[in-house]
SESEBA-733504 format. One record per residue (C-alpha): x, y, z; residue number from 1. Coordinates in nm, 4 decimals. Last residue first. Layout:
x=X | y=Y | z=Z | k=NUM
...
This chain:
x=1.5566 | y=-0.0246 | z=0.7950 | k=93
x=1.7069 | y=0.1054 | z=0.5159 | k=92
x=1.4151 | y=0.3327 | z=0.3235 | k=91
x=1.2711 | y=0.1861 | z=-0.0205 | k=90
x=1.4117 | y=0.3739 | z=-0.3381 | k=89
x=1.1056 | y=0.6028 | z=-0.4964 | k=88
x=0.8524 | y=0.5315 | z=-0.7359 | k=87
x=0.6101 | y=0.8147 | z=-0.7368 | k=86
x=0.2725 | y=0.7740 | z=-0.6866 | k=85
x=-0.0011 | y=1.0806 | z=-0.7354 | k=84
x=-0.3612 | y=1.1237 | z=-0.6063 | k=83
x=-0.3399 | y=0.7790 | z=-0.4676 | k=82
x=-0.6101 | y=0.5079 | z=-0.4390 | k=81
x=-0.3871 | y=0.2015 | z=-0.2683 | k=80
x=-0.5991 | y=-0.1495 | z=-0.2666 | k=79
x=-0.5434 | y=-0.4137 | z=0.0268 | k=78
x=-0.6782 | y=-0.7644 | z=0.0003 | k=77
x=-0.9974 | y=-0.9625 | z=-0.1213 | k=76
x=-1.1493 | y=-0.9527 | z=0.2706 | k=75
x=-1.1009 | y=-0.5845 | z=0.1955 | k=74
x=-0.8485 | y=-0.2933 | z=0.3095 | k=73
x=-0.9480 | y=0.0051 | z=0.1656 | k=72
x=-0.6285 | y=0.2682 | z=0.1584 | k=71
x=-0.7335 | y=0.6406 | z=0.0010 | k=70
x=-0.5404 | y=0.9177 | z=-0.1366 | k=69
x=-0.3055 | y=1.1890 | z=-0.0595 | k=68
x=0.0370 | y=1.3000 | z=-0.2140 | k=67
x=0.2437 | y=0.9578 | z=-0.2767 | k=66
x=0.5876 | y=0.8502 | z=-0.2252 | k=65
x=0.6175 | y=0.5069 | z=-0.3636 | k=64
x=0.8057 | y=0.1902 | z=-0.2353 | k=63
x=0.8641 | y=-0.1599 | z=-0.3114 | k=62
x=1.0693 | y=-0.4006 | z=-0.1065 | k=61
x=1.2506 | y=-0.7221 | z=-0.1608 | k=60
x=1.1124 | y=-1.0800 | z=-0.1619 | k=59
x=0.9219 | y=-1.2895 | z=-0.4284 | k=58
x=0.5472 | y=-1.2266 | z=-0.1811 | k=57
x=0.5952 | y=-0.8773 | z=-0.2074 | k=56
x=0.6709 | y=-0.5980 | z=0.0590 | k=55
x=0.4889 | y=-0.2914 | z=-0.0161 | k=54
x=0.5121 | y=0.0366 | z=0.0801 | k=53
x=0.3688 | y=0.3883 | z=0.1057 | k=52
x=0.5552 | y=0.7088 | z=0.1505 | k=51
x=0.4046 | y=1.0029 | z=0.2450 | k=50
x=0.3093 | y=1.3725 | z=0.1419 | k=49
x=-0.0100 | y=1.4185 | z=0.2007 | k=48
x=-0.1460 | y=1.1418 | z=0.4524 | k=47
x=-0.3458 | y=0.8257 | z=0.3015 | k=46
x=-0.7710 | y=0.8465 | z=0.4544 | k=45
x=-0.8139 | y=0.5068 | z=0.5821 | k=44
x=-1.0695 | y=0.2272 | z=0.4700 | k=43
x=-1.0874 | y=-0.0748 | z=0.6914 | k=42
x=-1.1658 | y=-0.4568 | z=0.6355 | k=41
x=-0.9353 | y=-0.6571 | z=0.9502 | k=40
x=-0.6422 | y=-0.7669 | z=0.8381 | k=39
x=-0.5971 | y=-1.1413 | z=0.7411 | k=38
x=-0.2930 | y=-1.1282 | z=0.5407 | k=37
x=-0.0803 | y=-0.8265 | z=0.6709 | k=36
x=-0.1306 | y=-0.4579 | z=0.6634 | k=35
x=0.0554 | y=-0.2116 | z=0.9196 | k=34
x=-0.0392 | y=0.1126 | z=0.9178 | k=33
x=0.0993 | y=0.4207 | z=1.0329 | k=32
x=-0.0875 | y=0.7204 | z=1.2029 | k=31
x=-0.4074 | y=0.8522 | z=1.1876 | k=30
x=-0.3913 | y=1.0710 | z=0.9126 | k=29
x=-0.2657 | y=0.7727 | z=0.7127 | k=28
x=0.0358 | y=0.6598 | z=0.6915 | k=27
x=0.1175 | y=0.3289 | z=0.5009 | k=26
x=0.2739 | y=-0.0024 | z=0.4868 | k=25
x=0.1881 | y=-0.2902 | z=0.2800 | k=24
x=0.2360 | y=-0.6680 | z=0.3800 | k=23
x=0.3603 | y=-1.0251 | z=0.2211 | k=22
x=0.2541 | y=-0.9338 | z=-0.0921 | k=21
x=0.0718 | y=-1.0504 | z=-0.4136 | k=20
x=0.0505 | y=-0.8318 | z=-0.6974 | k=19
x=-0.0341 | y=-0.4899 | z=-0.8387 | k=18
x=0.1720 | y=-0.1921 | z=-0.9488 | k=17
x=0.1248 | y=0.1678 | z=-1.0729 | k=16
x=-0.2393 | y=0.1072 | z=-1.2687 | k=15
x=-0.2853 | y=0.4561 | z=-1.4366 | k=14
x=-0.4123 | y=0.8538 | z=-1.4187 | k=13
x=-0.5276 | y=0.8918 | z=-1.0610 | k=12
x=-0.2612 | y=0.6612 | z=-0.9142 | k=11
x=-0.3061 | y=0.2884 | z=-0.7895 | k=10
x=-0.1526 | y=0.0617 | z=-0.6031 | k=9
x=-0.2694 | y=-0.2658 | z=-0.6423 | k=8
x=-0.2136 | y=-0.5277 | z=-0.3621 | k=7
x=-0.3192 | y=-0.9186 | z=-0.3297 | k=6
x=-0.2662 | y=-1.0168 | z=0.0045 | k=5
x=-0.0474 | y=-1.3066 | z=0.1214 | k=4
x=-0.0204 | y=-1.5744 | z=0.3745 | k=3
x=-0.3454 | y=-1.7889 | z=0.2889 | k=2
x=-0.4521 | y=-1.7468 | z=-0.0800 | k=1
């Protein structure tokens, strides 16, 4: 669907969280990400020791603090491969 991406974060061992969102955030070793509806495919390398987040389509914020992994970015939406994902409160902005 137009204006949204469907998400799932994922950690080695389980399903953390998928839905629709408005955008995910994310370091990689390249620097931070922005991913909103329409995004260009791309498949980044996630940096040790970050936080990733997602902002879904019913409002608020979502955040985890993973240690390494992959983001692909499809045509389908975004998909977070993590080593670990910890839930973790979402930094004021």
């Amino acid at each position: 669907m137009a204006g949204q991406l469907n998400v799932e974060v994922v950690a080695v061992d389980s399903k953390v969280w998928s839905g629709a969102a408005k955008a995910v955030y994310a370091r990689t070793t390249e620097g931070e990400l922005g991913i909103l509806p329409g995004h260009q495919p791309l498949l980044g390398e996630l940096k040790i020791d970050s936080t990733v987040r997602v902002q879904p389509v019913d409002g608020g914020e979502l955040a985890w603090q993973i240690e390494g992994g992959f983001l692909s970015v499809t045509t389908d939406g975004a998909t977070i491969l993590a080593e670990t994902a910890e839930a973790v409160a979402p930094a004021s902005a």
